[in-house]
N, C-alpha and C positions, 0 to 999 in steps of 0.2 A: 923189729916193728911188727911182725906177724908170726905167728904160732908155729913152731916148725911143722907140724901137719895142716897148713892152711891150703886152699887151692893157690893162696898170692905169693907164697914163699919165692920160689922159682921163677917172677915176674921179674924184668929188668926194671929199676929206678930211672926217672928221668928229673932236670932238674930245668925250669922255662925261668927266664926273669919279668917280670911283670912290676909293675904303679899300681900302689894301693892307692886308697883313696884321699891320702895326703899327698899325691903323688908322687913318694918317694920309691923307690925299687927296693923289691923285693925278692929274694930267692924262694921261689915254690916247688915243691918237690912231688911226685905224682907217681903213682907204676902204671906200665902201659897195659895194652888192653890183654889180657892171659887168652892166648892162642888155644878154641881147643881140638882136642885130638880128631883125627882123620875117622870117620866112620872105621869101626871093622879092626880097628889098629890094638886095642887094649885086651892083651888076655884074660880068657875072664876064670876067674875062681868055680863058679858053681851059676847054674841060674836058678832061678827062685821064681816060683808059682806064688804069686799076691792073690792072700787072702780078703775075704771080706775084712774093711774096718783094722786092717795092717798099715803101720807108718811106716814109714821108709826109717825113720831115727833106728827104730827097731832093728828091721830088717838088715841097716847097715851095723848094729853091736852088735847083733848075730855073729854074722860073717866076717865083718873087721875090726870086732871088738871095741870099734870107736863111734859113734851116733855123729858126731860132728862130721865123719866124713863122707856123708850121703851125697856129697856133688862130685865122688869120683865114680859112683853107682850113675848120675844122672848124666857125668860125660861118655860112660861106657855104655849109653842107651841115647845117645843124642838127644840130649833133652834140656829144655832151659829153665822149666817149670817143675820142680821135683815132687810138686804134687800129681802132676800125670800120670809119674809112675806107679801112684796105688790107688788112683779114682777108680779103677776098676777091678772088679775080684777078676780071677782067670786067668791076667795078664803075667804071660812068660818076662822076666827083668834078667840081665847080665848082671851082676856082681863083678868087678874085674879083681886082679891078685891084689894085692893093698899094698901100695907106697906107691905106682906108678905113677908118674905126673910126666 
């Protein structure tokens, strides 16, 4: 169902029965909420001084050779917003080792 480098991969499946609106039952299937990591818990690779006018896509090919996975940069900085991470030049960012979920 998801990418093997997704953040949802590693989510558990649940499965509720519910009445559509013919109300006949139906089976729905959902992943629960993805847990994230403890402050302070992900080893990180390198940090990285953000430049002016630097995207995080970037920043994560750099270092993990992959753009799509800038929400394991934005759990290794607690952050829910992955544009906070480069709204400001100066700002020190954690990079973590790449695969860790």
């Amino acid at each position: 169902m998801f990418d093997p480098g997704s953040r949802y991969t590693n989510v558990p499946t649940q499965t509720i029965e519910v009445k559509d609106a013919t109300g006949e039952q139906r089976m729905v299937r959902y992943k629960l909420r993805r847990q994230l990591p403890a402050r302070n818990t992900m080893p990180t690779l390198v940090e990285h001084l953000v430049r002016q006018d630097e995207r995080l896509d970037n920043i994560t090919a750099r270092y993990l050779a992959d753009p799509t996975q800038f929400w394991q940069v934005c759990d290794a900085n607690v952050v829910l917003q992955p544009e906070e991470l480069t709204e400001e030049s100066g700002r020190m960012i954690k990079v973590p080792l790449p695969g860790l979920r």
